[in-house]
C-alpha positions as CSV (number, residue, x, y, z in Angstrom):
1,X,0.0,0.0,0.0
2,X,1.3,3.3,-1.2
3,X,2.1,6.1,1.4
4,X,-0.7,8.8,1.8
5,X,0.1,12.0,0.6
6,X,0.1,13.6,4.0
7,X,2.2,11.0,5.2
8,X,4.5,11.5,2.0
9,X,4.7,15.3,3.5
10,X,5.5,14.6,6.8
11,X,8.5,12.8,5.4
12,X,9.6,15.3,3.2
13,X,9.1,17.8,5.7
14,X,11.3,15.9,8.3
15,X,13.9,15.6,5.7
16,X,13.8,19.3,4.6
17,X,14.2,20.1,8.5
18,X,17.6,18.0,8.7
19,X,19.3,20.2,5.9
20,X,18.4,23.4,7.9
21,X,20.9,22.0,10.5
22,X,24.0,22.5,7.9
23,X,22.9,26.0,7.8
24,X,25.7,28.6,9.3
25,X,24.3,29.9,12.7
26,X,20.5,28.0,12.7
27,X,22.0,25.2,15.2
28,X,23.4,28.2,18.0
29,X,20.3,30.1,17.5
30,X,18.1,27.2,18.3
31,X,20.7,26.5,21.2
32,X,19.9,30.0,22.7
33,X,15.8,30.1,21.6
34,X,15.9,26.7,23.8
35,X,18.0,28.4,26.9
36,X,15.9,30.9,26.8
37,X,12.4,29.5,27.3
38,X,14.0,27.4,29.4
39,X,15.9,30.1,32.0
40,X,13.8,33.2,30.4
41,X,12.4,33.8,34.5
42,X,16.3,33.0,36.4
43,X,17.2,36.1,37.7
44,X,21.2,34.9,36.5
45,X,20.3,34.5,32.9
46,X,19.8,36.8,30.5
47,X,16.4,38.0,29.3
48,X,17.0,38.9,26.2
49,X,15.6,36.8,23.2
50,X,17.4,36.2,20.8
51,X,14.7,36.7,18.2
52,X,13.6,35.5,14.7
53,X,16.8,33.4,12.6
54,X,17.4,35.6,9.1
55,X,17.0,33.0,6.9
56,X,17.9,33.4,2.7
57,X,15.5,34.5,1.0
58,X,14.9,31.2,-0.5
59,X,14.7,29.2,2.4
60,X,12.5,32.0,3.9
61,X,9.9,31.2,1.2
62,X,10.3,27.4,1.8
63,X,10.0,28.0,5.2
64,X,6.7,29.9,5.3
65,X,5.3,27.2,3.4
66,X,6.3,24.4,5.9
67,X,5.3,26.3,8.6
68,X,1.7,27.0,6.9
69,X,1.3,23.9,5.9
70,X,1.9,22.8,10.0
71,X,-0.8,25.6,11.1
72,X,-3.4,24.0,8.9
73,X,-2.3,20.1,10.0
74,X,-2.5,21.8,13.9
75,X,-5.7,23.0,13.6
76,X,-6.8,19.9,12.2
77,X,-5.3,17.9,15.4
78,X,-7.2,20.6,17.8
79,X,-10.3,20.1,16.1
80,X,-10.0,16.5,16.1
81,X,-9.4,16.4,20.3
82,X,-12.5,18.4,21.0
83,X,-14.2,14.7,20.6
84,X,-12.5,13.8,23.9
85,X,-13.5,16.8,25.5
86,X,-17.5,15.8,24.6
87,X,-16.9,12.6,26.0
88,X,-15.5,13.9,29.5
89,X,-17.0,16.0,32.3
90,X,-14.2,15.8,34.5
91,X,-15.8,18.6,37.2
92,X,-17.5,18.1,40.0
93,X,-19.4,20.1,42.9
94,X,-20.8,22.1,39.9
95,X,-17.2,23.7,39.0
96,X,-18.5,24.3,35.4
97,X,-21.7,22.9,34.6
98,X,-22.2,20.0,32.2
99,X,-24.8,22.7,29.9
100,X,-21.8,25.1,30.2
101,X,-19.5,22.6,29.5
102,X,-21.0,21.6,26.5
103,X,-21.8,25.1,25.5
104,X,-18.1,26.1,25.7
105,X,-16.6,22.9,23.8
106,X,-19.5,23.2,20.8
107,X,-18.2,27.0,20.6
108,X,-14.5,25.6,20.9
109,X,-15.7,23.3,17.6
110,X,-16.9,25.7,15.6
111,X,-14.2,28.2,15.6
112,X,-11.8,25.7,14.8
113,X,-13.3,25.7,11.2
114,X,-12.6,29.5,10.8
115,X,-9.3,29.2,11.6
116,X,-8.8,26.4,9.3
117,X,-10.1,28.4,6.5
118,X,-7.9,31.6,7.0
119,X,-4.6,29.2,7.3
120,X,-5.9,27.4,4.4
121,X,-5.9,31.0,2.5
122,X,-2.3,31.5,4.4
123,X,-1.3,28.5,3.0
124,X,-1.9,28.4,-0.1
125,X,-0.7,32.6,-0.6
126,X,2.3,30.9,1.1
127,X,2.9,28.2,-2.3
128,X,1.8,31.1,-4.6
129,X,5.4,33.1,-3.9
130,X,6.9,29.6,-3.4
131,X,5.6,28.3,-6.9
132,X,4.8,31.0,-9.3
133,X,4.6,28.9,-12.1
134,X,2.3,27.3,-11.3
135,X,-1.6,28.1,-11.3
136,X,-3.4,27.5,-7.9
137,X,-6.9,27.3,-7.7
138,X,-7.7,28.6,-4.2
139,X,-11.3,30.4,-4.9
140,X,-12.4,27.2,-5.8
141,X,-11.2,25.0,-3.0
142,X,-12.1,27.5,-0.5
143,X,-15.2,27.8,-1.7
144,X,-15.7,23.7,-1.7
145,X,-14.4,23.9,2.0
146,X,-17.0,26.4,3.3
147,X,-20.2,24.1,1.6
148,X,-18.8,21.2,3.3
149,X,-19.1,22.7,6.6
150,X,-21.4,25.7,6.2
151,X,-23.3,24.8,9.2
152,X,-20.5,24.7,11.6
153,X,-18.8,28.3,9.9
154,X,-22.3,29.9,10.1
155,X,-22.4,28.6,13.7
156,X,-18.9,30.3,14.7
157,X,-19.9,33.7,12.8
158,X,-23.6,33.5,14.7
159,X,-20.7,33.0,18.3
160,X,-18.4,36.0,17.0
161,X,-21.1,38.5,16.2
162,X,-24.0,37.7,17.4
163,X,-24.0,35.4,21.0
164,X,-23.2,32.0,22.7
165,X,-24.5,29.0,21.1
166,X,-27.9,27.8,21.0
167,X,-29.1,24.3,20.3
168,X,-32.7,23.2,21.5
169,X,-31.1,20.0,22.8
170,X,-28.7,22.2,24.9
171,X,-31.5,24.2,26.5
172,X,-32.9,20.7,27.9
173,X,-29.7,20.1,29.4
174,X,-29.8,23.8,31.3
175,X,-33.3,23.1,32.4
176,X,-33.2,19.7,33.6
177,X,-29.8,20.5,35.3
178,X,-31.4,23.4,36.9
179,X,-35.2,21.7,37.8
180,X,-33.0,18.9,39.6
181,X,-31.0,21.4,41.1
182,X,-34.1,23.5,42.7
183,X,-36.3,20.5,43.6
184,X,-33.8,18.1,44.6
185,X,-35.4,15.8,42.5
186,X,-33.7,12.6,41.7
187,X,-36.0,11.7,39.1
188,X,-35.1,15.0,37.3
189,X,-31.2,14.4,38.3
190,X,-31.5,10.9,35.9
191,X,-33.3,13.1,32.9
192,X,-30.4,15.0,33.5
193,X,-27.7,13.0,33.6
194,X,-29.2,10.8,30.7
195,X,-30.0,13.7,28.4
196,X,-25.9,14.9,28.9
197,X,-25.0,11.4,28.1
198,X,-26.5,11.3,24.7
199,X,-25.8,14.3,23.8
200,X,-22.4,14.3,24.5
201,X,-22.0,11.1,22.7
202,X,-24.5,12.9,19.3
203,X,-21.9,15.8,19.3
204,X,-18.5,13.6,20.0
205,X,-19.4,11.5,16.7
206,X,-19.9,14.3,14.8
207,X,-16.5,15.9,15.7
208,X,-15.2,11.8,14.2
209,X,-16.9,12.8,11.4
210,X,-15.8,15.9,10.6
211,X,-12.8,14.7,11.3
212,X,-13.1,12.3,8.5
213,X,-14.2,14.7,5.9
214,X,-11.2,17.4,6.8
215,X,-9.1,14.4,6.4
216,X,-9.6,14.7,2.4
217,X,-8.9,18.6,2.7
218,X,-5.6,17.7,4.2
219,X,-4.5,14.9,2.0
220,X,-5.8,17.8,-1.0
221,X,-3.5,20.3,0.2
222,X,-0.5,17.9,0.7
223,X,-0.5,16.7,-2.6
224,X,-1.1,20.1,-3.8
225,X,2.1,21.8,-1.5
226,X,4.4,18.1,-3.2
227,X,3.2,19.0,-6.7
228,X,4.3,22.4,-6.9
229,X,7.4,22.7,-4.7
230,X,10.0,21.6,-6.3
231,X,12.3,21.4,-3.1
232,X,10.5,19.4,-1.2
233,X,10.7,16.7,-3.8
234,X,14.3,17.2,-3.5
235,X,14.8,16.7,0.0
């Protein structure tokens, strides 16, 4: 079975990383970047940072591109983990509520996809200077990206402009929680409780499925970024 095209970029990517280590200077300034966020609070080591490594030109460009490239395959990750926080209410004694705690992690969701889509459009302006001769269709994949998960991008702009989340199913959750709460009503304590397990589990599979369909974005954009850069097909 051939290698993925993600997994074909994460090799070419580790490679590309191990000639950066032959370049004058980049090993002693990552020596001191590490000190320093090490020893940055010791009152016997110096504060200053030793700031961003002038790169070529060249390797600049190829730079931006890997480091694009990891923002996008980052977000992805966080997005993906937010189905463990669904599953888990680790609080107790009413620290944070299981309606806010569901409330926070849906709004959590949602934003991931926004940020996905601006480091897509980073990205991809990144492999434009990196590859001009080559013709990148970006409107079009963006605009593919944004149908497959209007819902969850009209959710996050509803969040940013507008209010916190609201989901029928999640109002249940505060008044149940809150009926039990008043009436110390056991009865009203299982609706609860049963109500937060399913929906928890309803919203944890469809982070898993999300997760599946960003999974063919990703591979997209990986064999995309190996097509048109040249020196990553080098390394």
């Amino acid at each position: 079975m051939s290698d993925t095209s993600v997994i074909l970029m994460s090799k070419a990517i580790g490679k590309w990383m191990g000639t950066l280590e032959q370049h004058p200077g980049w090993k002693e300034h990552r020596r001191k970047r590490f000190n320093h966020t090490l020893y940055y609070d010791d009152p016997f080591f110096t504060r200053e940072s030793p700031g961003d490594f002038a790169f070529p030109n060249e390797i600049e460009i190829q730079h931006d591109v890997i480091m694009t490239y990891l923002g996008v395959y980052q977000t992805l990750n966080v997005l993906k983990q937010t189905e463990y926080y669904f599953r888990n209410h680790p609080f107790r004694n009413n620290e944070v509520s299981k309606f806010d705690h569901l409330t926070n992690i849906c709004e959590m969701y949602f934003s991931r996809f926004y940020e996905m889509k601006e480091r897509l459009k980073k990205h991809f302006n990144a492999l434009k200077v990196a590859a001009p001769q080559y013709k990148i269709e970006v409107g079009p994949f963006i605009k593919q990206f944004e149908r497959a998960f209007d819902s969850e991008i009209r959710a996050r702009n509803g969040i940013h402009h507008h209010g916190r989340f609201e989901d029928l199913a999640l109002d249940r959750i505060f008044l149940t929680e809150s009926i039990a709460a008043s009436r110390k009503d056991t009865g009203w304590r299982r609706e609860h409780n049963a109500d937060y397990r399913r929906l928890s589990k309803e919203w944890a599979e469809r982070v898993r499925q999300s997760g599946i369909r960003l999974d063919a974005f990703i591979e997209e954009v990986a064999r995309a970024t190996l097509a048109t850069c040249d020196f990553l097909r080098e390394t």
